[in-house]
N, C-alpha and C positions, 0 to 999 in steps of 0.2 A: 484394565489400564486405559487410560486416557488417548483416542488416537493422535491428535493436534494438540498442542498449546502455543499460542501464541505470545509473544513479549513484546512490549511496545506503549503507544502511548494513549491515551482516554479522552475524547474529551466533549462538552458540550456544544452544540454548534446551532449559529443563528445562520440561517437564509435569507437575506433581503434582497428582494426583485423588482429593479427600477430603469423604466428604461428614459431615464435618463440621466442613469452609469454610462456616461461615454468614454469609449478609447480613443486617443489620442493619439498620435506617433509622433514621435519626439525622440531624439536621440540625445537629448538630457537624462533618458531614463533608460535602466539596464534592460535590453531585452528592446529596446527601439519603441515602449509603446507605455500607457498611463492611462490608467482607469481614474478619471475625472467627474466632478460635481462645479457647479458653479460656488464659490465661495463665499458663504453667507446665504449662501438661499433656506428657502426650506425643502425637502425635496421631497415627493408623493411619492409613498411605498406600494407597490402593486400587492407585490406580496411578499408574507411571513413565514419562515416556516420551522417549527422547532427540530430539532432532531439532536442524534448523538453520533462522534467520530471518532477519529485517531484509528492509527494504522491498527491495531493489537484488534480494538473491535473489529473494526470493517472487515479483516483479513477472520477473526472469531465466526461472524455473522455468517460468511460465503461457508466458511468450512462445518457448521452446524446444519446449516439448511442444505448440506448436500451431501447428509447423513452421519457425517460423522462425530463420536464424540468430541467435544471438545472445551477445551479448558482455557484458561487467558491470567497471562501477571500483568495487570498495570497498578496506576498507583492513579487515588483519586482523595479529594477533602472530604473533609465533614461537613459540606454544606450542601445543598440543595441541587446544585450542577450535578456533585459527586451523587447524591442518591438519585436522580434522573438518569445517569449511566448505570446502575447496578440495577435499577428496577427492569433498562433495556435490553440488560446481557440475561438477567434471571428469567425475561417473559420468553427470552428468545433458547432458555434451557443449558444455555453456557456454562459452568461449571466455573464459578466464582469464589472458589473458596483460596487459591491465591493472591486476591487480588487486597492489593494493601490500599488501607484507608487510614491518611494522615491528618491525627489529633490535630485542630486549627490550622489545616492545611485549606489551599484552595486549589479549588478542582480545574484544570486547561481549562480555557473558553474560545474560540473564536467568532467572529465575524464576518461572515462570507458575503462579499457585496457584486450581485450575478447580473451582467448584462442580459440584454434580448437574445444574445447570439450564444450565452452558455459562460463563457468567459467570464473567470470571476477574480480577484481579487479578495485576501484574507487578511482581514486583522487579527493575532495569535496571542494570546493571554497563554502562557509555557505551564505556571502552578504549577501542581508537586510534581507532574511528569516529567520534567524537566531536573530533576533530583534523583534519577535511578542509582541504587547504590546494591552491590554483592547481596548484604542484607533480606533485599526485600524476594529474592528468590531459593528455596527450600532448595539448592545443589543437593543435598544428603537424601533428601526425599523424591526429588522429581523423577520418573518416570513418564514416558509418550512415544511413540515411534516415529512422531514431525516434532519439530518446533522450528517457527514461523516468526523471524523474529523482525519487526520495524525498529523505527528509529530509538533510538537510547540517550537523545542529547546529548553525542559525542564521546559518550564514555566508553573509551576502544579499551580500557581494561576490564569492562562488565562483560564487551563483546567477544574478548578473549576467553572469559571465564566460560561464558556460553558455550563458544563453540568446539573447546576443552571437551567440556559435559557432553556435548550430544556424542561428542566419540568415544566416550567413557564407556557411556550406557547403550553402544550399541543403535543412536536413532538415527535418522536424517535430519538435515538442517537449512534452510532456505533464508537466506537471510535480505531483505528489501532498506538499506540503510537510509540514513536521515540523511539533511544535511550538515549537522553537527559530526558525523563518522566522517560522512564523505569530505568532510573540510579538512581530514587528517588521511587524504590520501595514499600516501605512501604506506603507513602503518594499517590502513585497513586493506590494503593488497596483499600482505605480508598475512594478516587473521585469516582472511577468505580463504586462504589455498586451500583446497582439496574439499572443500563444502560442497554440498549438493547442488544449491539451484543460489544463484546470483539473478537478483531481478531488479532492474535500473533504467530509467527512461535513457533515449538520446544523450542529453547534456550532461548526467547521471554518468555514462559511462562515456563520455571524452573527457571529462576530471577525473573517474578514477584509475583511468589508462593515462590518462594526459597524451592524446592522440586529437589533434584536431580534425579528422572525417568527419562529414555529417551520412558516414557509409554506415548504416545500421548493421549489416552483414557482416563489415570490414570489425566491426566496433567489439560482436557479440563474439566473434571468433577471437580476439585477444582475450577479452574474461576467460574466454572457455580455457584457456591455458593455465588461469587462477582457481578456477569453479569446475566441476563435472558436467554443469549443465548452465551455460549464458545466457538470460534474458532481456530484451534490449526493447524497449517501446517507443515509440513513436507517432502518438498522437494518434491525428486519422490517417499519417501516412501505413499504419499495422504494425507487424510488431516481428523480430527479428530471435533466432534462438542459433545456439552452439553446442555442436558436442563431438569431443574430436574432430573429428574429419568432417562431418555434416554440417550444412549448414539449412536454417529454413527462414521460411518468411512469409509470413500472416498477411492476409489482405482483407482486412474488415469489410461490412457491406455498406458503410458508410452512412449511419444512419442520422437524422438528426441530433443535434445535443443538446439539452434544456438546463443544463450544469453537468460542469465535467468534474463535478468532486467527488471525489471517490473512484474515479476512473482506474487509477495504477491500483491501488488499493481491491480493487475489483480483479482485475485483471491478473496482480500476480499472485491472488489466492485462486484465482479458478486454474490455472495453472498449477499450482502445487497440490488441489483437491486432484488436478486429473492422477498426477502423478504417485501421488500417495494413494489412488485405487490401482496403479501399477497399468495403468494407461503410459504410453509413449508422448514424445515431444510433439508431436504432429496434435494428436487428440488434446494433448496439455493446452497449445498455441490456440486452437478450437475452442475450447472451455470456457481460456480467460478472456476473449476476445467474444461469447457470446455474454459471459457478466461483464464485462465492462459496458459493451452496447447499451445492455438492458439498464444498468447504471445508468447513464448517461441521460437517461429518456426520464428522469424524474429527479424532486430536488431533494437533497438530501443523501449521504455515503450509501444508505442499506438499504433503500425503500426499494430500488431494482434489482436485488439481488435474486438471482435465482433460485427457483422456491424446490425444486427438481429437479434430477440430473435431465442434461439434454436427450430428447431424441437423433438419434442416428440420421434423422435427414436435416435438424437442426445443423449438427456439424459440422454436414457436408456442406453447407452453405457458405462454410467459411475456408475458403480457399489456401492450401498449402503448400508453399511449393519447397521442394527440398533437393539442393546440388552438394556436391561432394570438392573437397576442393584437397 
C-alpha cells in the first residue's frame, strides 16, 4: 500500500530573474507593495529557468525523497506542459497512475517574475487543475495511510468527500488549503474538524479564524481547537504549532532567499514526512523548516528539496521552543 498521496494541483512553471523587477510601495496595492517594470521597455532577463510545481507535486517530491512511497491525484492536458510534469513525477519514482490527463485540456502554467531579493510575483494560467470534480479520484479504490491534500479550487464538497474517506479507511489527513477553500471560510472550519494537521501561513490563518492577531502562537492555538495538530508559518519570522495545551515555535536560521517559491509547500510536507515516521511536533517543526531553507536557496519548488532524512545535529540547529498554556 501506498504510504502518502497527495491531491492537489500541477503545474508548469517559468522563472524569470531580472533585476530590474522592482518593488514599489504603494498602498494602491493590496499588501502596501507592486512588483513593477517600466512600461513599454524591453526588459533584460538574467535568467530562465524551467521547472514544474503546484502543491500535490512539490508536497509528492519532499515525501518520495524522504523515503517514502508515494502516490499523487492531479489533473494535467494533453499537451506538452502536461507531459513535462508526468516525465517529472515518473523520473522522480511517484507513483502516477491516478493522475488524470484531460483529452484537449491544458495543463496550469504559471509565470514567476523573481526579484534580487527572492520576491516574486506569479502570473497563474488555472487549466484543468482548476476543474477538480469527485470523478477524477478512485474513493472505492483508494487506499494510504497520509493523504496530503493542497488546494482544490475551492471545491469544499470534493474536500468534504476527502476528508469523509480518510476516516473511512482508517488514514491520516493533512490538509494545506488554496485560496479558493479559504475564500469559503466558514464552511471550511466546519470540514477541518477533527483532521490531523492544519497547515496555513499567517494571513492564511487570520481568515480562517477571522481573528485579526499578527500573534502566530495566539493564531495556531485557535486551529488546534478545529485540527489535532495547527500549523501557522510565518515567513522568516519561523513558524508556529498547536496541540491541545502546547504550544511551539520555530526559529529558522535565517538563511538567504534566492526565491521563495515553493517555501510553504516545502515546509508543510517536511512536517507531515516527520509526522508520518511518527516523529513529534518539535522534530516535525525541525524537518519543515530545514526544507523549506534548503528551498529557498534555489530557483525553482523542488530543486532544494531534501534529498535525505536530516541528521540529528542538522535539527538541532533549528531551535524549538515549546510552553504550555
Amino acid at each position: 500500500m501506498i504510504d502518502i498521496i497527495t491531491i492537489g494541483s500541477a503545474t508548469r512553471d517559468v522563472f524569470l530573474s531580472s533585476k530590474d523587477f522592482q518593488v514599489i510601495q504603494s498602498e494602491k496595492f493590496a499588501g502596501g507593495a507592486a512588483e513593477c517594470v517600466t512600461l513599454g521597455a524591453k526588459i533584460d532577463v538574467e535568467d530562465c529557468t524551467l521547472s514544474t510545481g503546484g502543491g500535490a507535486t512539490n508536497a509528492a517530491a519532499t515525501f518520495v525523497k524522504l523515503g517514502f512511497e508515494t502516490g499523487i491525484i492531479t489533473r494535467i492536458g494533453d499537451d506538452e506542459p502536461g507531459r513535462d510534469i508526468l516525465a517529472d513525477l515518473l523520473s522522480l519514482k511517484i507513483d502516477t497512475s491516478l493522475v488524470k490527463n484531460v483529452k484537449g485540456g491544458k495543463t496550469a502554467y504559471s509565470t514567476l517574475l523573481t526579484t534580487s531579493s527572492g520576491e516574486r510575483t506569479a502570473l497563474v494560467y488555472r487549466g484543468v487543475s482548476a476543474e477538480f470534480a469527485a470523478s477524477d479520484i478512485p474513493f472505492k479504490t483508494l487506499k494510504c495511510s497520509w493523504l496530503y491534500v493542497s488546494s482544490l479550487s475551492g471545491n469544499i464538497e470534493l474536500l468534504t468527500k476527502i476528508v469523509a474517506h480518510a476516516k473511512k479507511m482508517n488514514a491520516k489527513i493533512a490538509v494545506n488549503p488554496g485560496g479558493g477553500e479559504l475564500a469559503k471560510a466558514p464552511q471550511l472550519r466546519q470540514i477541518l474538524t477533527g483532521v490531523d494537521v492544519i497547515l496555513v501561513n499567517l494571513e492564511e490563518a487570520q481568515l480562517l479564524t477571522g481573528m485579526d492577531t499578527k500573534d502566530g502562537k495566539e493564531l495556531a492555538g485557535a486551529l488546534a481547537k478545529v485540527s489535532k495538530i495547527a500549523v501557522v508559518t510565518d515567513g522568516g519570522k519561523g513558524a508556529y504549532a498547536a496541540q491541545a495545551k502546547s504550544r511551539y515555535y520555530a526559529k529558522n536560521r535565517g538563511v538567504k532567499s534566492i526565491s521563495r517559491t515553493g517555501a510553504g509547500d516545502a515546509f508543510g510536507s517536511g512536517c507531515v514526512a516527520a509526522l508520518a515516521k511518527g516523529l513529534d511536533i518539535e522534530n516535525a517543526l525541525q524537518v519543515g523548516t530545514l526544507n523549506a531553507e534548503s528551498v529557498i536557496q534555489h530557483v525553482g519548488a523542488k530543486k532544494g528539496i531534501l534529498t535525505k532524512w536530516p541528521k540529528t545535529k542538522e535539527l538541532e540547529e533549528i531551535k524549538v521552543f515549546v510552553s504550555r498554556v
